[in-house]
C-alpha positions in Angstrom: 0.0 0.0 0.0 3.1 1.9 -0.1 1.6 4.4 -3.4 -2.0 4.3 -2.0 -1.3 5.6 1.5 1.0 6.0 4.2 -1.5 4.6 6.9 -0.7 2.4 9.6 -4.3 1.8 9.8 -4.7 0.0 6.4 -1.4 -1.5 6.8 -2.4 -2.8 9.9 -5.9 -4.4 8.8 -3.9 -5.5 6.0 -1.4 -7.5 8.6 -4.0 -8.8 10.3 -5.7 -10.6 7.5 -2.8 -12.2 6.2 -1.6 -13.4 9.5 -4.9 -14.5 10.3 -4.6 -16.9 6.6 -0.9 -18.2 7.7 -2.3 -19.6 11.2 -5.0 -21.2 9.9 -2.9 -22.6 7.0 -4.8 -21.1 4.0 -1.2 -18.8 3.3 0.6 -21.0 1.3 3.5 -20.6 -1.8 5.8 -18.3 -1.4 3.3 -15.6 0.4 2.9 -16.8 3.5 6.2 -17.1 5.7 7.6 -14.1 5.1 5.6 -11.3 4.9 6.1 -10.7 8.6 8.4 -8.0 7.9 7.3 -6.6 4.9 3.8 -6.6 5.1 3.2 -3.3 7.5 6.2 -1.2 7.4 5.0 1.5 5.5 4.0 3.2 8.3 6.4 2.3 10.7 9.0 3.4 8.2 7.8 6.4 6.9 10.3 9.9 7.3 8.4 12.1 10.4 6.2 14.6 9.2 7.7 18.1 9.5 6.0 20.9 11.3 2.9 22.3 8.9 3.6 19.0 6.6 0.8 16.2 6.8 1.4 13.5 9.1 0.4 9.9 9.4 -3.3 10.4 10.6 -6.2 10.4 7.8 -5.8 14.1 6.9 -2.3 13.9 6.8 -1.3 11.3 4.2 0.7 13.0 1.3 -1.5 11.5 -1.2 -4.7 12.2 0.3 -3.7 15.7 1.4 -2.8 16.2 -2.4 -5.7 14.8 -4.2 -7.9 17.3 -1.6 -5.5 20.2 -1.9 -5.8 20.1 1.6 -1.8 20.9 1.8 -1.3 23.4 4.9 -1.6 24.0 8.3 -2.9 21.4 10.9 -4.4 21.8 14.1 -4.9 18.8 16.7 -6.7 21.1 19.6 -3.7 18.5 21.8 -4.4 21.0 25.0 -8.3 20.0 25.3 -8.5 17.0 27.1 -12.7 16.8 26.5 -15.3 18.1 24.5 -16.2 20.9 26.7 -12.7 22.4 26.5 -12.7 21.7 22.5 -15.8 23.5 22.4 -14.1 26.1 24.2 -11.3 26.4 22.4 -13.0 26.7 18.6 -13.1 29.7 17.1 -12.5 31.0 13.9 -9.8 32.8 15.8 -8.5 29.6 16.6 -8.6 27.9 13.6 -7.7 31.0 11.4 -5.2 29.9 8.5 -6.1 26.0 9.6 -6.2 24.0 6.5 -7.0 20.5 8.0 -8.7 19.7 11.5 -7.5 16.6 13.0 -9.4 15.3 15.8 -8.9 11.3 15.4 -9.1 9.1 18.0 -10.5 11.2 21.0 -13.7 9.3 22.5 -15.7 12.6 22.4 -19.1 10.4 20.6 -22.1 11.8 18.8 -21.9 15.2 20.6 -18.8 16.0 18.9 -20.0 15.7 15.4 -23.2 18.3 16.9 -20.4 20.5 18.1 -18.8 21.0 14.9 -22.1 20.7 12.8 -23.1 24.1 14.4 -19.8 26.1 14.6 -19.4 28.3 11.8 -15.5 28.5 12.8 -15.3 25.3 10.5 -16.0 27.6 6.9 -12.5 27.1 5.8 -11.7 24.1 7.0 -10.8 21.7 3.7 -10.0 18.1 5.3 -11.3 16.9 8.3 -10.4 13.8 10.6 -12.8 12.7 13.3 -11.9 9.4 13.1 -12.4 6.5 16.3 -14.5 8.8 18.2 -17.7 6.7 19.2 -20.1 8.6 16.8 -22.1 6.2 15.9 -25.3 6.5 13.6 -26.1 10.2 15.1 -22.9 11.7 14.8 -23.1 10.8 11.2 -26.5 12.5 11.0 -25.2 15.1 13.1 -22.6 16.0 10.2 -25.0 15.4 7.7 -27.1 18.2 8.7 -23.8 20.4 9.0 -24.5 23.8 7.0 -20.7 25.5 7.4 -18.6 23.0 5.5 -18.7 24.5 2.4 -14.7 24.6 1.9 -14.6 20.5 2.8 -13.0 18.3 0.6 -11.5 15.5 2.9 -13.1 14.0 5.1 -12.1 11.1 7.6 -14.5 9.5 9.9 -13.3 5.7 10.0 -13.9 3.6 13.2 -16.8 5.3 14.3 -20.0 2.2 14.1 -22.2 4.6 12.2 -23.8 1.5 10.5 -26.1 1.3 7.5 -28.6 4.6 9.4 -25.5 6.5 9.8 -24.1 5.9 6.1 -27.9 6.3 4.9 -27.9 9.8 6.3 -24.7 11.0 5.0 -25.9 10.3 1.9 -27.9 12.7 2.2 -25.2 15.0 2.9 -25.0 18.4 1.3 -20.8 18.1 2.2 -20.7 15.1 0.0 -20.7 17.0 -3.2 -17.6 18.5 -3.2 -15.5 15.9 -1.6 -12.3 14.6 -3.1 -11.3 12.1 -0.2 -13.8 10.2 1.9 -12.7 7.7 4.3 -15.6 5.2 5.9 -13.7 2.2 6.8 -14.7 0.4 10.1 -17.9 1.2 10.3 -20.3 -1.5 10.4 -22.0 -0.6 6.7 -23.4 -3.7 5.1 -24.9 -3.4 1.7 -27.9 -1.3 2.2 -25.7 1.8 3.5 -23.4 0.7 0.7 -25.9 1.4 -1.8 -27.7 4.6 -0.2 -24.6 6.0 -0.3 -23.0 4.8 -3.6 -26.6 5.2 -5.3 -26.7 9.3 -3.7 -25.6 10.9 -6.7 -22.9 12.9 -4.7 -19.7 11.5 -5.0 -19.1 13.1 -8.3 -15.9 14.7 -7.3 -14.6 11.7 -5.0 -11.2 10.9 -6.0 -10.5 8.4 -3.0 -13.0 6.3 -1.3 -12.3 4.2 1.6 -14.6 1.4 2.6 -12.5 -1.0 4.1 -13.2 -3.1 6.9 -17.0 -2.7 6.1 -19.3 -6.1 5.8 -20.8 -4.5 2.3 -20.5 -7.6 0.8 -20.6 -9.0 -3.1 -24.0 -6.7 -3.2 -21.8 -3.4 -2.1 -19.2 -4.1 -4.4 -21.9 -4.2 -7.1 -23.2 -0.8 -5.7 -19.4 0.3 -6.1 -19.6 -1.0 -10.0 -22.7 0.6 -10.9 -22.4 3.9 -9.4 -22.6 6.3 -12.5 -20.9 9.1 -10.8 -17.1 7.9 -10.3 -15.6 8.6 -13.2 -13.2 10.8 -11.1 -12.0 8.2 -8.6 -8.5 7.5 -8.5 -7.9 5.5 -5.3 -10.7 2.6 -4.0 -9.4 0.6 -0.8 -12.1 -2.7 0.1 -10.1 -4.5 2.2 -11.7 -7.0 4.4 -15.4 -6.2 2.8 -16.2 -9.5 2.2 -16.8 -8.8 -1.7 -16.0 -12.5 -2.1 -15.3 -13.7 -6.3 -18.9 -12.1 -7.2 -17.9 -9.0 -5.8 -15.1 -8.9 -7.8 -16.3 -9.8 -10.8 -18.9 -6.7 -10.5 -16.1 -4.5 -10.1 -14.7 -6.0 -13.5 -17.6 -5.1 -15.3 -18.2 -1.8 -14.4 -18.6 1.1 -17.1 -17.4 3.9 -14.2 -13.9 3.3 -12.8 -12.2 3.7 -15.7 -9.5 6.3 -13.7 -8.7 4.0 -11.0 -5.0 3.7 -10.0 -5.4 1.9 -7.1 -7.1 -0.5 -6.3 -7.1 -2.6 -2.6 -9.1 -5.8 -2.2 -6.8 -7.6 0.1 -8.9 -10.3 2.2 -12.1 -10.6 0.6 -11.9 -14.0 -0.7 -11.9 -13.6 -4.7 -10.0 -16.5 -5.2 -8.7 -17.4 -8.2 -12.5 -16.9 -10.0 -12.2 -13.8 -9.0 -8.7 -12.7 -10.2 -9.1 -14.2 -13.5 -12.2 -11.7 -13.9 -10.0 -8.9 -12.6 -7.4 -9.8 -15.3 -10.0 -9.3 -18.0 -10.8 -6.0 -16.9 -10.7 -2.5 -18.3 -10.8 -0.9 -15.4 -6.8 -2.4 -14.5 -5.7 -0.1 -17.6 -4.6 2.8 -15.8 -3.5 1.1 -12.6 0.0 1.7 -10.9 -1.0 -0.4 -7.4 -3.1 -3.3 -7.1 -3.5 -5.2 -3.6 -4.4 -8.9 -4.0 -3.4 -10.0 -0.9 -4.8 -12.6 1.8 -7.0 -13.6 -0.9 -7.1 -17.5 -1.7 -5.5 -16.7 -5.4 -3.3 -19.7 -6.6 -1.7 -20.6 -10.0 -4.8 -20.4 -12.0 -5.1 -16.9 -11.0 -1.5 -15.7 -10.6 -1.2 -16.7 -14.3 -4.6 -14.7 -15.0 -2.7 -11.6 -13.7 0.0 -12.6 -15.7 -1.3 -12.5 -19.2 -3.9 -9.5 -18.4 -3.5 -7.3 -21.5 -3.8 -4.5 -18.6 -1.4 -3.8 -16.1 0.6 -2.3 -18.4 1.5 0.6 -16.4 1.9 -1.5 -12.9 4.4 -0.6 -10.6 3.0 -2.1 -7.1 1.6 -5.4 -7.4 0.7 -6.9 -3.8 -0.2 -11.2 -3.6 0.9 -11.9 -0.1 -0.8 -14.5 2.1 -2.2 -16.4 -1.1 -1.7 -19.8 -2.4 0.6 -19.1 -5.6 3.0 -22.0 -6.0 6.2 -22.0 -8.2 4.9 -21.9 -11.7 2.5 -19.1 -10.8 5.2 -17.1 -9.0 7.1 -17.4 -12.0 4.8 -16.1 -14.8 4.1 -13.5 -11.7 7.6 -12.6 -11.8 8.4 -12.4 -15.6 5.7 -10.4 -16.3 6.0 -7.8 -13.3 9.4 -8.2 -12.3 9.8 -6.0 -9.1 6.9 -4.7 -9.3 5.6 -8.2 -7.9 5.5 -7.9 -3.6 4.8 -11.5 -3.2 
């Protein structure tokens, strides 16, 4: 995930899926015993971010920060210790000349999102990371309903349970519209938030969408395929989703994500079915980094990936925790060369 984002998070999930494959023996090939060290050091690896620059949180991955032109100065609010002294503490004074808000992983729940729905200090804000904060399915109504986040273009609100009533009412969203990144993983959405929000008609000007970690299933994926308004996106992370081989075969066929250049579907299951579709599809033409991993793929699919008349322009190409054996890991291997992580 190294050129789709610098985010311990994802790496993490990522980690956790294929070690959960090795110890129950599924990991097999050449994938499985050792991608201890390799499979989560992006994070841990990455240079410190310099003052003003974005750091490792959801707003502050370069990428994201880039495709949201959300470049600029961060505030954490790292003094208030609760809600009430947030509150307190937000102005527009105080966030005058703030580019990106980042208040990930506090605890504050539901009332926070009310808080910043009402504040009119939040006008210029462009990115926005609330993150692991116990929202739940009012929060997300709570920032639906939000009328000052006009300047909003990122927005991260991962790990927060909002469920299929809380991604229901952002779909409804008026912020939606002029979003570039929005990150949903961990959130409890099966398929019917899935398709409230994928069938909204706002994510026009979504360049990233994150809905890892999400139990959206093979019927989400299909809402992700069918979506007519995602010609733009350039970055769509599914891990752990359970899209399963239908799922990715509905992504194959889609008419609308023809600009993707990435593309994350580690643990979901495709299996080699699912692969071979993949292989076959259009919408791998303009991809640099596609994560297979810690999904069941062996030779028959390997070899898929290796004749795809796509994947020309590849330059990350993730497989680990599958079942590839030798002759698969060597068409792999002479067709991507180092671009294989296997």
């Amino acid at each position: 995930m190294t050129q789709a984002r610098h985010r311990h998070q994802l790496a993490g999930y990522r980690g956790l899926l294929v070690l959960a494959l090795v110890l129950a023996g599924c990991g097999g090939g050449g994938g499985g015993g050792g991608n201890g060290a390799t499979i989560a050091p992006d994070a841990e690896n990455a240079p410190a971010a310099s003052e003003g620059e974005p750091s490792e949180s959801g707003v502050g991955t370069a990428q994201d920060a880039e495709l949201a032109g959300a470049t600029g100065r961060s505030e954490r609010f790292e003094g208030a210790d609760s809600l009430a002294a947030f509150k307190g503490k937000l102005s527009e004074k105080s966030l005058s000349g703030v580019v990106r808000l980042d208040l990930a992983a506090r605890g504050w729940g539901p009332d926070l999102a009310k808080v910043l729905a009402s504040s009119k200090a939040v006008a210029k804000l462009v990115a926005l990371d609330v993150s692991d904060n116990e929202l739940g399915a009012s929060g997300a109504a709570a920032l639906a309903k939000a009328a000052h986040f006009q300047s909003l273009r990122q927005l991260e609100i991962a790990g927060n349970d909002i469920g299929d009533s809380g991604a229901k009412a952002l779909s409804q969203a008026p912020l939606l519209t002029n979003l570039k990144v929005l990150n949903l993983s961990g959130n409890s959405i099966g398929p019917a938030g899935a398709k409230s929000l994928l069938s909204s008609g706002k994510l026009g000007n979504v360049a990233s969408l994150d809905l890892s970690m999400n139990p959206i299933g093979p019927q989400g994926a299909a809402a992700v395929a069918q979506a007519t308004d995602l010609g733009q996106l350039h970055s769509l992370f599914l891990l752990g989703s359970d899209i399963g081989k239908d799922g990715a075969k509905a992504l194959a066929g889609s008419q609308s994500l023809k600009s993707l250049q990435v593309l994350a579907l580690s643990g979901n299951a495709i299996g080699d079915d699912g692969a071979k579709a993949l292989a076959k599809s259009s919408i791998l033409a303009n991809v640099t980094t596609l994560d297979l991993s810690a999904n069941g793929i062996g030779d028959d699919g390997a070899k898929a990936l290796a004749d795809s008349p796509h994947l020309g322009g590849i330059k990350s190409l993730e497989l680990f925790g599958n079942e590839v054996g030798a002759a698969g890991k060597a068409a792999l291997q002479k067709r991507f060369g180092a671009a294989l992580k296997l």
